[in-house]
N, C-alpha and C positions, 0 to 999 in steps of 0.2 A: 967165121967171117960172114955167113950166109945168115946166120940169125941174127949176128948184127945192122946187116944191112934190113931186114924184116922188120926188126924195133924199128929203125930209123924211118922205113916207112908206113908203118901202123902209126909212130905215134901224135904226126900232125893230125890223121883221121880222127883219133881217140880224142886230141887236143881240141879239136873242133867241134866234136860231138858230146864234151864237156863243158866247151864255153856256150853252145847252142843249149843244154839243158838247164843250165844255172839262169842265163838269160828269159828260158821260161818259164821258173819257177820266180821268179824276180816280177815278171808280168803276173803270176796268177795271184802272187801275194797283196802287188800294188792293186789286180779287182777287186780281191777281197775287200781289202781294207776302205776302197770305195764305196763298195756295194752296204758296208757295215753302216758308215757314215750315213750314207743316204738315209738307210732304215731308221736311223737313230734322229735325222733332221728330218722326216715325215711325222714320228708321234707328233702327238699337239701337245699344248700347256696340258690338258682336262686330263688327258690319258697320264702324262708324267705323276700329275699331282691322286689321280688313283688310284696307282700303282704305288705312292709312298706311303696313301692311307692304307692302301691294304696291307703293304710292310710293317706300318707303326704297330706299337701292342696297344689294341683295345680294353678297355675296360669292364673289368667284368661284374653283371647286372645278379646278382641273388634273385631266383624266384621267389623267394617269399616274402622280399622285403618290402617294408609295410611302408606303404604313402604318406606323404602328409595330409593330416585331416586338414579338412575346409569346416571356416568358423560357421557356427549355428546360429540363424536370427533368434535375439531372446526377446521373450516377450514380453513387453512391461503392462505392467496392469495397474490401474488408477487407486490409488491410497482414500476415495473417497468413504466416507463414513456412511456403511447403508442406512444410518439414521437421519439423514438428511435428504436422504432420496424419498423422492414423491411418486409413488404408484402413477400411472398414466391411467386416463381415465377409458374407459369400454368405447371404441366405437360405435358398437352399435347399441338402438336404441329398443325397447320394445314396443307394442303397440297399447299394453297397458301403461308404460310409465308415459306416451305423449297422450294419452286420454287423462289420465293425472293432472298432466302440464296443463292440457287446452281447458281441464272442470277448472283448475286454481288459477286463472286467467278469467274465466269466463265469471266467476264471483269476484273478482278482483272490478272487472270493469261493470258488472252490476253496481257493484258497491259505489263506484266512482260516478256511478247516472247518480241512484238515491244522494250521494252526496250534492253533487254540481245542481241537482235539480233543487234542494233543502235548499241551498245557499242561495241560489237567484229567486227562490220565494220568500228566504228573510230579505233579501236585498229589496225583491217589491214592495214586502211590510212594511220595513223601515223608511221607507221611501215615502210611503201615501201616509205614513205617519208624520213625518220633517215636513210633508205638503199640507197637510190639513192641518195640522197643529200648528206650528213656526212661519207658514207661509214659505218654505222655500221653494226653490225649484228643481225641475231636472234638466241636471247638464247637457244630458246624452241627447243628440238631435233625433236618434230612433224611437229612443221609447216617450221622448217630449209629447207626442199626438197621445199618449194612450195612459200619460201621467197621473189627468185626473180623473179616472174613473177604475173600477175595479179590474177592466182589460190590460193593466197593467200586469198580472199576476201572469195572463194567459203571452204577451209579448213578449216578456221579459225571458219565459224559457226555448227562446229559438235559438240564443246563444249558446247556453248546454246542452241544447240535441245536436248542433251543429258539432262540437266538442265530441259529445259521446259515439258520433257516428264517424268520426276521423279516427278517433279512438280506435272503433270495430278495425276502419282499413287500414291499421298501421299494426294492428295485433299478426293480421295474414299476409303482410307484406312479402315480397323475394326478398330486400335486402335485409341481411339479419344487423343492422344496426337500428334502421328502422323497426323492427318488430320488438328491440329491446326498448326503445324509447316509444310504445304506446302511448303508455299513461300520460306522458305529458299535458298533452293538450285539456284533457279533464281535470287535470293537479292546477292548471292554470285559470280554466276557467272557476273553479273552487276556490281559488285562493283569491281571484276579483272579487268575487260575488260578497265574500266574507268581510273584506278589505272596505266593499261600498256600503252594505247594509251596516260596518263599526262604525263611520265616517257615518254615516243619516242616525245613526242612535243617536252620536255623539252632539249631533247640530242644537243648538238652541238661538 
């Protein structure tokens, strides 16, 4: 009778002190599960998505494996025939071959006095000949004063030294077009002289 009444009151205690334990295991479950959440809605996108690359299986790289080559520039070279190519000529010059040049210039424009100066003494010939013989006249208003008498041979060559001495300054000229075209002036006054004195032969 005595231990029943005991149960009877121990077991509201016990009752109490079991629904007060479940109750707190009830609350530590529902922080947990809180506390999980939270942690789980802090990661960021970056981290998620790092965490599945480090999951995924990578790919695995051979040390030995060989690269792709990179193309080589090729070098094309010209199919000209070396029989049509022409040597370039020496820059430089020496001092014996422009002594060469300036002696085969220097008889050149010799020659072109003796020439120019022959031709305007046939031209005087011819001339005082068509005068005294045929009675013609001279055209030319310079040499008209000096026509009739023998001073004509001596007038007539100021034209070809005028010639031969252009001549000299066009041989040393700076521009080298002019030092090519020297001769001219002397080829011209030659080819007058020759031109007048055929013309006075030819007069009757």
């Amino acid at each position: 009778m005595i231990l029943a009444i005991a149960v009877l009151l121990i077991h509201p205690q016990f009752a109490t002190a079991v629904s007060l334990s479940a109750d707190k295991a009830a609350i530590d479950a529902s922080a947990e599960i809180t506390a999980s959440t939270s942690t789980v809605d802090a990661e960021t996108p970056s981290q998620i998505l790092t965490a599945s690359l480090d999951a995924a299986p990578q790919p695995t790289v051979e040390p030995n494996a060989a690269l792709p080559e990179a193309s080589l520039p090729i070098a094309v070279t010209s199919s000209a025939p070396i029989a049509f190519l022409k040597p370039a000529n020496p820059m430089t010059v020496s001092v014996a071959e422009l002594r060469a040049e300036n002696r085969r210039k220097q008889m050149m424009w010799k020659g072109l006095v003796i020439a120019t100066s022959g031709a305007a003494t046939f031209d005087a010939w011819s001339t005082r000949r068509a005068i005294s013989t045929y009675g013609a006249q001279e055209l030319n208003p310079m040499l008209r004063p000096f026509a009739g008498n023998a001073s004509l041979y001596a007038a007539i060559q100021v034209g070809p030294v005028l010639m031969d001495f252009v001549g000299k300054k066009m041989m040393y000229s700076s521009h080298p077009w002019v030092r090519r075209m020297w001769w001219v002036p002397q080829s011209a006054s030659f080819v007058s002289s020759i031109f007048c004195g055929a013309h006075n032969v030819a007069y009757r």
